[in-house]
C-alpha positions in Angstrom: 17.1 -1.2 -24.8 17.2 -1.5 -21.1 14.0 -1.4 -18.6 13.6 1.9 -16.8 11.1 2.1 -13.8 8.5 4.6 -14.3 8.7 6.7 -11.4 12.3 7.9 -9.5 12.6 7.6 -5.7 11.5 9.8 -3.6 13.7 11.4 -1.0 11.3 13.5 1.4 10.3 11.2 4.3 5.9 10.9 4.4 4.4 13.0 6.6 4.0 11.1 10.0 0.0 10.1 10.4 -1.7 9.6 14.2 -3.9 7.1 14.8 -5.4 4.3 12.5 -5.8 5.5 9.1 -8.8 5.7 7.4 -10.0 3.0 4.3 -9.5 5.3 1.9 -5.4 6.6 3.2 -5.2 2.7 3.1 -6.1 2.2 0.1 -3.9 5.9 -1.4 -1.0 4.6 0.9 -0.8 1.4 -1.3 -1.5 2.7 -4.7 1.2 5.5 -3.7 3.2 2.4 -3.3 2.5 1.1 -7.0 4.3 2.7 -10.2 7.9 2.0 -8.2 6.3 -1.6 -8.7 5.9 -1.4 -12.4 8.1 -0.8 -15.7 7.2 1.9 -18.1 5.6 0.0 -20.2 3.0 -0.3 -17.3 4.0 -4.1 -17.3 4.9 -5.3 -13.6 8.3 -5.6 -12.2 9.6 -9.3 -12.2 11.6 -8.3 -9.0 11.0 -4.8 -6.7 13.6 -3.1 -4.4 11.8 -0.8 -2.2 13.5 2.2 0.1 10.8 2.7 3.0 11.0 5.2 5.4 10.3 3.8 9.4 7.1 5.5 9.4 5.6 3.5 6.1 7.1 0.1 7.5 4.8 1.2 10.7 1.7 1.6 8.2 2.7 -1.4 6.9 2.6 -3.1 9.7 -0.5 -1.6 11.6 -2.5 -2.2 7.9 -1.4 -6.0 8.1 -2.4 -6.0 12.3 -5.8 -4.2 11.2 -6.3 -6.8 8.1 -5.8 -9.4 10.6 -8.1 -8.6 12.8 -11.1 -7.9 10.8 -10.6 -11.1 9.2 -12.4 -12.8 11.9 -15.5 -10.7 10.6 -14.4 -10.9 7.0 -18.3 -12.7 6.0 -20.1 -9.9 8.2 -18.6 -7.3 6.2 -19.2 -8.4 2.4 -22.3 -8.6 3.4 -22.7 -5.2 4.7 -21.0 -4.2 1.6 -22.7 -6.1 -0.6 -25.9 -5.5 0.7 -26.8 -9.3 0.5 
């Protein structure tokens, strides 16, 4: 029996966003991303082809630009997390 991929394509482009998203549409955004990234078994893919509509690659993008930048404070903010 073949692999199927638990979750078809979507064809409807995302609604566009404004601004810098918040932690949490982060975090949705890439978990959104995940069951095209797994089988149906729940087991990961061994190789992903993703369809991404301009306005994720630009999420994509800005996320990585944002990561980058608060990287420099990356100690700072377990802390604050933390508490410790």
């Amino acid at each position: 029996m073949g692999a199927t991929f638990s979750q078809a394509p979507t064809l409807e482009a995302p609604p566009v966003k404004r601004g810098p998203m918040t932690l949490l549409e982060q975090a949705t955004f890439l978990r959104e991303m995940l069951p095209s990234m797994k089988m149906s078994d729940g087991a990961p893919a061994k190789f992903v082809v993703m369809e991404l509509w301009p306005e994720q690659v630009d999420q994509l993008l800005a996320l990585a630009d944002r990561l980058e930048r608060m990287s420099a404070h990356e100690t700072a903010i377990r802390r604050l997390v933390t508490g410790r």
